[in-house]
Backbone as CSV, one residue per row, in Angstrom:
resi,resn,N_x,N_y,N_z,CA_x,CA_y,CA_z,C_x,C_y,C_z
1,UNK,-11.439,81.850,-33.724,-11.056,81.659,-32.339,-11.100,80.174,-32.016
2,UNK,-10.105,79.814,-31.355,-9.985,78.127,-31.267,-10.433,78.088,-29.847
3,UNK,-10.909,77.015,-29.655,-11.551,76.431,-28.143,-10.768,75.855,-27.327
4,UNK,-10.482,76.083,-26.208,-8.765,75.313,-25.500,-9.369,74.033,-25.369
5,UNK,-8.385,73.209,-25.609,-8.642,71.392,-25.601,-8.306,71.466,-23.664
6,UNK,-9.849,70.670,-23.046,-9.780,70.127,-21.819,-10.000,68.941,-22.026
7,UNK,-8.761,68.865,-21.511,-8.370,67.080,-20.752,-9.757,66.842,-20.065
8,UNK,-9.984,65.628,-20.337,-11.302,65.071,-19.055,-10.126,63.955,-18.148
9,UNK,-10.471,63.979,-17.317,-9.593,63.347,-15.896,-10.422,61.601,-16.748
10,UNK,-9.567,60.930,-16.775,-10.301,59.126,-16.749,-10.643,58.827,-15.268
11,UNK,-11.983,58.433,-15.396,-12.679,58.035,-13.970,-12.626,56.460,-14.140
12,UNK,-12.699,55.870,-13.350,-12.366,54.147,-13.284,-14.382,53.916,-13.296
13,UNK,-14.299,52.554,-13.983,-15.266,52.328,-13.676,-15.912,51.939,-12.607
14,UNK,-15.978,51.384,-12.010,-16.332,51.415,-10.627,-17.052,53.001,-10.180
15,UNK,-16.398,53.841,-10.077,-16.902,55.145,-9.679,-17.650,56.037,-11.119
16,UNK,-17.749,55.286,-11.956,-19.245,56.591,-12.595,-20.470,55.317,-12.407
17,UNK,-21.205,56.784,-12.273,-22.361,56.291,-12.328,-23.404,56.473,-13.650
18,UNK,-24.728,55.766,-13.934,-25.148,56.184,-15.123,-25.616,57.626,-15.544
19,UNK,-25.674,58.943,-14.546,-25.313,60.243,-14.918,-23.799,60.320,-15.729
20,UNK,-23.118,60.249,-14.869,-21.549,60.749,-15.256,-21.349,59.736,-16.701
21,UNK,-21.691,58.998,-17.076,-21.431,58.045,-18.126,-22.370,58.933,-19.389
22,UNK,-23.837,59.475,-18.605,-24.317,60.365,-19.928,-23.493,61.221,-20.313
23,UNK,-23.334,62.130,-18.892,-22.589,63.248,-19.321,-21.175,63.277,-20.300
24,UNK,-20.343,62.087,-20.049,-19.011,61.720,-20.885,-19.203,61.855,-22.344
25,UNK,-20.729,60.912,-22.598,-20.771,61.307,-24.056,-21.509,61.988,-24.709
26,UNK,-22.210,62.863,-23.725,-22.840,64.765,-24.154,-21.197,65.394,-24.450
27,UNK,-20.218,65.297,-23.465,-19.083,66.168,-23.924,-17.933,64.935,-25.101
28,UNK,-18.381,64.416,-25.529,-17.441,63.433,-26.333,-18.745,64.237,-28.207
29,UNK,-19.997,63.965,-27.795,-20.144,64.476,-29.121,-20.107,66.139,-29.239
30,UNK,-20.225,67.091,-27.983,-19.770,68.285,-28.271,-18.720,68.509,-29.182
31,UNK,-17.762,67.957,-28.452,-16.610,67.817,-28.903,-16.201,67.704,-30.469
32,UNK,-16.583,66.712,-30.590,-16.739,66.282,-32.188,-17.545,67.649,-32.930
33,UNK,-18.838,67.803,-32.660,-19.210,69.006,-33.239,-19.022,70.382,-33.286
34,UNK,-18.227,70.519,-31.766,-17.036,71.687,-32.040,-16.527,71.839,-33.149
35,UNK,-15.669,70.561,-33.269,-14.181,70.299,-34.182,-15.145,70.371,-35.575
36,UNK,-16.294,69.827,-35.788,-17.274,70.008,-37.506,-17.164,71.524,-37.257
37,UNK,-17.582,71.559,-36.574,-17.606,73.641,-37.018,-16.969,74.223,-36.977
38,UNK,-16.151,74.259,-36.501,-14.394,74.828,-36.727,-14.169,74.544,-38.343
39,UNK,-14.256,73.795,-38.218,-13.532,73.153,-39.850,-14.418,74.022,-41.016
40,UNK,-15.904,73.786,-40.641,-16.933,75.009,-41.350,-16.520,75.968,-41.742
41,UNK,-16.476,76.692,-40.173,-15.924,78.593,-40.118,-15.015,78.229,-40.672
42,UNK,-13.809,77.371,-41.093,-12.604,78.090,-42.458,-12.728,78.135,-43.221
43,UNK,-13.809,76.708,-43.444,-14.108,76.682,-45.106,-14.625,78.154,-45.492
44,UNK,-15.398,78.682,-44.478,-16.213,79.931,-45.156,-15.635,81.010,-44.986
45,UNK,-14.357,80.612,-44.050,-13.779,81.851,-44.228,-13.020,81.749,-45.607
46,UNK,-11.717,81.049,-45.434,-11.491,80.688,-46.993,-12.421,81.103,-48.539
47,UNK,-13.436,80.855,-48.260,-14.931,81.224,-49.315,-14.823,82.646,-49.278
48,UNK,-14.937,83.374,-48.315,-14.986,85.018,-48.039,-13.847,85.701,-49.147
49,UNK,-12.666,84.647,-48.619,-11.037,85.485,-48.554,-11.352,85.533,-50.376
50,UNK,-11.513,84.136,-50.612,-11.132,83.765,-52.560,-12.574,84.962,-53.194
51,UNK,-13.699,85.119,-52.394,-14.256,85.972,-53.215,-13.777,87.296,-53.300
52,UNK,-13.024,87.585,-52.274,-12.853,88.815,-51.942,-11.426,88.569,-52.702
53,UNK,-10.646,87.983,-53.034,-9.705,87.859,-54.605,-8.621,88.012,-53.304
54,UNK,-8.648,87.270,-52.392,-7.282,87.157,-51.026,-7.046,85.956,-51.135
55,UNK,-6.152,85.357,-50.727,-5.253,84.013,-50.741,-6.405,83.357,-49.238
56,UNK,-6.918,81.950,-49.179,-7.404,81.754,-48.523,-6.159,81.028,-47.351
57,UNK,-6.466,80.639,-45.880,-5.294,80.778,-45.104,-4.936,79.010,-45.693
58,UNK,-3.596,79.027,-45.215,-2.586,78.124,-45.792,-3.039,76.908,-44.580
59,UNK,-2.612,75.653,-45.252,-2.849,74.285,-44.362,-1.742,74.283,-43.564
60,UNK,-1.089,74.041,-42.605,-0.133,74.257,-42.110,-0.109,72.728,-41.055
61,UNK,0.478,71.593,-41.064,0.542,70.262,-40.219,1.901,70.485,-39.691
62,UNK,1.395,71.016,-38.591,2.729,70.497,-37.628,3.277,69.165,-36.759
63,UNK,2.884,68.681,-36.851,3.035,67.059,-36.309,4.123,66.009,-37.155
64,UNK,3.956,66.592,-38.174,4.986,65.845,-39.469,5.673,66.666,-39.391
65,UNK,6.176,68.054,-39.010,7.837,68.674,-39.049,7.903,68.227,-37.761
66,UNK,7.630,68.177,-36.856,8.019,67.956,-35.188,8.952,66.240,-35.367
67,UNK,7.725,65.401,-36.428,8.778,64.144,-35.904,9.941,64.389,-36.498
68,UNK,9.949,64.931,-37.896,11.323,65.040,-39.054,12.173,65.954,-38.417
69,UNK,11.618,66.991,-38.027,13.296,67.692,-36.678,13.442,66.665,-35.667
70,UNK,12.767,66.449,-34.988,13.756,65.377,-33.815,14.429,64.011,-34.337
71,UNK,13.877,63.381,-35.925,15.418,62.909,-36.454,16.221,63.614,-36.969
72,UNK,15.905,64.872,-37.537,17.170,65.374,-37.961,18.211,65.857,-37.233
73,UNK,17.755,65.938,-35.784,18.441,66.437,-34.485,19.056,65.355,-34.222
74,UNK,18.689,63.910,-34.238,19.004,62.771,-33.569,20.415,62.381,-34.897
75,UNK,20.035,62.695,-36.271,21.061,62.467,-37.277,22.344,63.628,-37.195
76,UNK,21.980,65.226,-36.643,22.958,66.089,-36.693,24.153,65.597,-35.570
77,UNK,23.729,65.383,-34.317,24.325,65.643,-33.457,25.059,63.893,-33.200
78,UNK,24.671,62.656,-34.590,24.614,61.412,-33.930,26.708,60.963,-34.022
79,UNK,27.107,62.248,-34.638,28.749,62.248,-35.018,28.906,63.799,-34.638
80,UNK,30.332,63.488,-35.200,31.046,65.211,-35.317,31.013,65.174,-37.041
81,UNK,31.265,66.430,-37.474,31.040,66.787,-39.021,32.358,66.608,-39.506
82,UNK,32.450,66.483,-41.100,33.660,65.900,-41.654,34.774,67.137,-41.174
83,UNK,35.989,66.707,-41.003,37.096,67.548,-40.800,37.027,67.781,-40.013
84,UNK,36.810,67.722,-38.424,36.751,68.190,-37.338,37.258,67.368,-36.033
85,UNK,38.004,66.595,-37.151,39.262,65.229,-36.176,40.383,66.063,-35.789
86,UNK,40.489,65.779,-34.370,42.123,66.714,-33.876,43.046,65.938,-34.735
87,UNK,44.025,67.347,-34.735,45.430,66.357,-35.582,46.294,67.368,-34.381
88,UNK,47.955,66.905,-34.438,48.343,67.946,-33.832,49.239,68.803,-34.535
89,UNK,49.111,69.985,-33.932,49.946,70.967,-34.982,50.788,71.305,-35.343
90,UNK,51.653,70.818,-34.070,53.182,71.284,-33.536,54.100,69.894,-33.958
91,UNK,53.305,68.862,-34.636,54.470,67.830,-35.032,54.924,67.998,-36.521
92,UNK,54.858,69.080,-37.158,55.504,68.998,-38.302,56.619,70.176,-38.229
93,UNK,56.591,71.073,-37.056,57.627,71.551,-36.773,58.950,71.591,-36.099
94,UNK,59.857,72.554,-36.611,61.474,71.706,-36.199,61.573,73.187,-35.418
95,UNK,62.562,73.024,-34.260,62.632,74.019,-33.794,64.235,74.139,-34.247
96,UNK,64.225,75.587,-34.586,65.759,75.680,-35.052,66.761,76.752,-34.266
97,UNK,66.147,77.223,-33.327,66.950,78.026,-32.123,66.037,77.950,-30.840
98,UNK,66.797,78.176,-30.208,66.327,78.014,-28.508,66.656,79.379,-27.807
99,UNK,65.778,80.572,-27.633,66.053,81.681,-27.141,65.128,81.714,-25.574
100,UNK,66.555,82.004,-24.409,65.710,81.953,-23.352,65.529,83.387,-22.208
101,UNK,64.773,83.984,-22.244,63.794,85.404,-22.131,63.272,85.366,-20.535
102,UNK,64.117,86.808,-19.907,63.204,86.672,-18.958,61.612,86.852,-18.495
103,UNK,61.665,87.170,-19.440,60.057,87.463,-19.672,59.361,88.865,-18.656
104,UNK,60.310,89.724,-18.174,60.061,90.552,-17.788,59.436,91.584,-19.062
105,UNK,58.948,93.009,-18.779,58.613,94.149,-19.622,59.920,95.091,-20.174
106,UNK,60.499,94.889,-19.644,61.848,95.722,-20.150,62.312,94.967,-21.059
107,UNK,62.150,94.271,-22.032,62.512,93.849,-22.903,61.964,93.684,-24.041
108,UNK,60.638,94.361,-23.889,59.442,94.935,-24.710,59.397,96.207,-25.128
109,UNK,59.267,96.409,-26.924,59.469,97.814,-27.212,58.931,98.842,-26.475
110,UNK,59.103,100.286,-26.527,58.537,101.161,-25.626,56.719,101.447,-26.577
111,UNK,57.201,101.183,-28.072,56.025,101.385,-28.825,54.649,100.758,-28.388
112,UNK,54.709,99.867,-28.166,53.681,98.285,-27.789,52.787,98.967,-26.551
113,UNK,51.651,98.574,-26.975,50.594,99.282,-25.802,50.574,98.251,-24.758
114,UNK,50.254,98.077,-23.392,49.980,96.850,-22.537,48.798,95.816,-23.082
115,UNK,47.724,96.721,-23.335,46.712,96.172,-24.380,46.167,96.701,-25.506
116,UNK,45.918,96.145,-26.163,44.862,96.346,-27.279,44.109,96.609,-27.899
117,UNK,43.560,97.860,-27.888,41.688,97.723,-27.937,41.728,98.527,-29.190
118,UNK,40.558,98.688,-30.012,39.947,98.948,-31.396,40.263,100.964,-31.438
119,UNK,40.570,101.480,-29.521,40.527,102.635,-30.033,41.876,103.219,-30.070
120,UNK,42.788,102.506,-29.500,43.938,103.000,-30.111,44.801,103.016,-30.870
């Protein structure tokens, strides 16, 4: 079970007094000896897991993938990807008749549905 990290508010000097200055570093070496015993309880858990013939838990640093994704984010997005330059499409074609349609429905087979769909 991990201990939630509390922020201590920074007090200016001027306003502590020599209580509040003990107290800062009663919770500054808690702190620290929290974090020693934490580190303990895995070792021994780890110790438990390998006697008990289980994989002890994995090291896992997230701080070193966090910076390497936000360059690799900063390198993905810093262009467009190869081949993805407009060209246009319609200049290599010749038009070789000119048919002009009223574009009404009566001139549409009777076969042809109005739309489309997967069930008919």
């Amino acid at each position: 079970m991990r201990v939630p990290i509390i922020k201590i508010p920074k007090i200016p000097e001027e306003e502590k007094t020599p209580i509040i200055s003990q107290l800062m570093e009663i919770i500054e070496q808690q702190s620290v000896s929290i974090k020693l015993l934490e580190e303990e309880i895995q070792q021994l858990k780890d110790e438990i897991a390998r006697l008990k013939g289980q994989k002890p838990k994995a090291k896992i640093r997230s701080s070193k993938l966090e910076k390497d994704s936000n360059n690799q984010k900063k390198k993905r997005f810093s262009g467009k990807r190869p081949g993805s330059r407009k060209r246009s499409k319609t200049a290599n074609l010749t038009i070789q008749e000119t048919i002009v349609t009223s574009g009404t429905r009566s001139h549409r087979p009777n076969k042809l549905p109005d739309t489309l769909s997967a069930n008919n």
